[in-house]
C-alpha positions in Angstrom: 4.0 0.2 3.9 0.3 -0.2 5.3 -0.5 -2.5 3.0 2.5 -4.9 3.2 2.6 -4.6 6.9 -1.5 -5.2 7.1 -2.8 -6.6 4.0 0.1 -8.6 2.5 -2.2 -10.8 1.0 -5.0 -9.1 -0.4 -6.0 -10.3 -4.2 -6.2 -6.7 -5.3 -2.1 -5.8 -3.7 -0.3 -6.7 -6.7 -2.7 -4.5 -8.7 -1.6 -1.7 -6.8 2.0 -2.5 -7.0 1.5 -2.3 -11.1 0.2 1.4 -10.4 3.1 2.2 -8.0 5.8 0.6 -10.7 4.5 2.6 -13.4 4.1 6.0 -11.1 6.1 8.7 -12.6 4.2 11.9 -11.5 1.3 13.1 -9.1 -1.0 11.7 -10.9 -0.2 8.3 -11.1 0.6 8.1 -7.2 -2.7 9.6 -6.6 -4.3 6.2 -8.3 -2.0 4.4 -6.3 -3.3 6.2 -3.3 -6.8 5.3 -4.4 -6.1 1.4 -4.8 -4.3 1.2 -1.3 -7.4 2.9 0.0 -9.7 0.7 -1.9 -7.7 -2.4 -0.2 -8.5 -0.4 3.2 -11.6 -0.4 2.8 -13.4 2.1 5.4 -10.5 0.6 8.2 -8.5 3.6 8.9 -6.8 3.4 12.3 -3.8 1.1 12.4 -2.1 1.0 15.8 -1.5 4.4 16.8 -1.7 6.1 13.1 -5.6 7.2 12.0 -5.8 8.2 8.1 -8.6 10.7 7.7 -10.6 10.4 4.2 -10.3 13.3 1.9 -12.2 16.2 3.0 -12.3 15.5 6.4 -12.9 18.5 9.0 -10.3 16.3 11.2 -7.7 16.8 9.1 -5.1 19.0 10.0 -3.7 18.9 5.9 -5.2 19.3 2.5 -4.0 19.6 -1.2 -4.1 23.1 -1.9 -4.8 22.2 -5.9 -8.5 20.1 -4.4 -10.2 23.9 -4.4 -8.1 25.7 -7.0 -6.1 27.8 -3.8 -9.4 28.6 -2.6 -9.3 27.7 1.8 -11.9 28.3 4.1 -11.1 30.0 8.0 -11.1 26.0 8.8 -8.4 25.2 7.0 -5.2 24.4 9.2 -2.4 23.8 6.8 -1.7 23.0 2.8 0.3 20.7 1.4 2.0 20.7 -2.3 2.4 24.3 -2.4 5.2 23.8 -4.7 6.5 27.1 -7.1 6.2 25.3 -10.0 2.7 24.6 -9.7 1.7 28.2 -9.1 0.7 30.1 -12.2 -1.9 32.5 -12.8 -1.6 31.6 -16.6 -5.3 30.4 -17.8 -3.8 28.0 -20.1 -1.5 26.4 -17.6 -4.7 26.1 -14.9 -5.7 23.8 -17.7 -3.1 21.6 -18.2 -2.7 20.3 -15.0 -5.3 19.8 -12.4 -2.1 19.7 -10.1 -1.7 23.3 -10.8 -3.1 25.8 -9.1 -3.6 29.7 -8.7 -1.0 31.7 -6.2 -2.4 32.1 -3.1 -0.7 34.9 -2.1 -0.7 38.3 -3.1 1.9 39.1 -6.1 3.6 41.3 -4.2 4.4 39.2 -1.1 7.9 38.4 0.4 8.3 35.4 2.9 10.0 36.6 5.7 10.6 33.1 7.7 12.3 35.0 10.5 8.3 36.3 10.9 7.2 33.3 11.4 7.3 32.5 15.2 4.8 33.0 18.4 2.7 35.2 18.2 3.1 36.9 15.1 3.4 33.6 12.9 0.8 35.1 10.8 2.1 38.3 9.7 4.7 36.3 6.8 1.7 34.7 5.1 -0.3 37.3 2.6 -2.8 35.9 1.6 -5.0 36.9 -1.4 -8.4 37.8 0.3 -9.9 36.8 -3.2 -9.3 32.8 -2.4 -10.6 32.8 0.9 -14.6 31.5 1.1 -17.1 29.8 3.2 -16.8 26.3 4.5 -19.5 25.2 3.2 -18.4 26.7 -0.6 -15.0 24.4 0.1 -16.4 21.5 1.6 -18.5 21.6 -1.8 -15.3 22.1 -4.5 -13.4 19.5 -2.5 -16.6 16.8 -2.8 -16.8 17.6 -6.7 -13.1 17.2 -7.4 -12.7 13.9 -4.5 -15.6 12.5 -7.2 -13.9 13.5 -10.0 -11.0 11.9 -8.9 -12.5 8.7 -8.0 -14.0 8.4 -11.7 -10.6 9.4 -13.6 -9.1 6.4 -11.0 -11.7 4.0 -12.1 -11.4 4.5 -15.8 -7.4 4.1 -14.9 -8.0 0.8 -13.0 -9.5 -0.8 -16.1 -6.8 -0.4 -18.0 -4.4 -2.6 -15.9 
């Protein structure tokens, strides 16, 4: 959408567009994230929509999987917190970086009916052993945003 309504003619589009046609998993849509940014550039207001970079303290929602379920008293919100991608199965950590460690503790039962003003906070149990320091996540999320950009690169090439 952004870049057909704001950079519909941009030399590097229809390299993008290859990504997005091949895209069959997270993966592959997070390189097609990473050419639209590219096309971007460092313009990220458009209108009345701003689009914070990855590890931003402005954002109000992160990938859970960026810091293995590790989250700082910062974070707001988590997105892709999908079942199937929990597992605290070694191997399966491995296979995916999209996979990620539950959370919450084992033993926890979402109550939704819990989740309203002010106790909105008592339905979440959260496995103390994930939660650390700002500065400890602002650190994972910089190594695997690097990471990231590097395994896109080597992608790009191949187009």
């Amino acid at each position: 959408m952004f870049l057909n309504r704001y950079y519909p003619n941009h030399p590097r589009k229809e390299k993008c567009e290859k990504i997005w046609a091949k895209t069959v998993g997270i993966e592959e849509h997070s390189y097609y994230v990473g050419c639209a940014r590219s096309i971007m550039d460092d313009r990220m207001e458009f209108d009345k929509i701003i689009i914070y970079p990855k590890g931003s303290h402005k954002a109000w929602v992160r990938d859970i999987w960026l810091t293995q379920s590790e989250w700082a008293p910062r974070d707001f919100m988590f997105h892709d917190l999908e079942e199937y991608k929990i597992t605290n199965d070694p191997i399966q950590l491995n296979v995916s970086p999209y996979n990620y460690s539950n959370p919450f503790l084992s033993d926890a039962v979402f109550h939704s009916a819990f989740c309203t003003f002010p106790d909105g906070l008592n339905c979440w149990k959260y496995n103390s052993t994930f939660i650390k320091s700002d500065k400890i996540v602002d650190e994972k999320i910089k190594r695997k945003t690097k990471e990231l950009r590097l395994r896109y690169l080597k992608y790009i090439d191949t187009l």
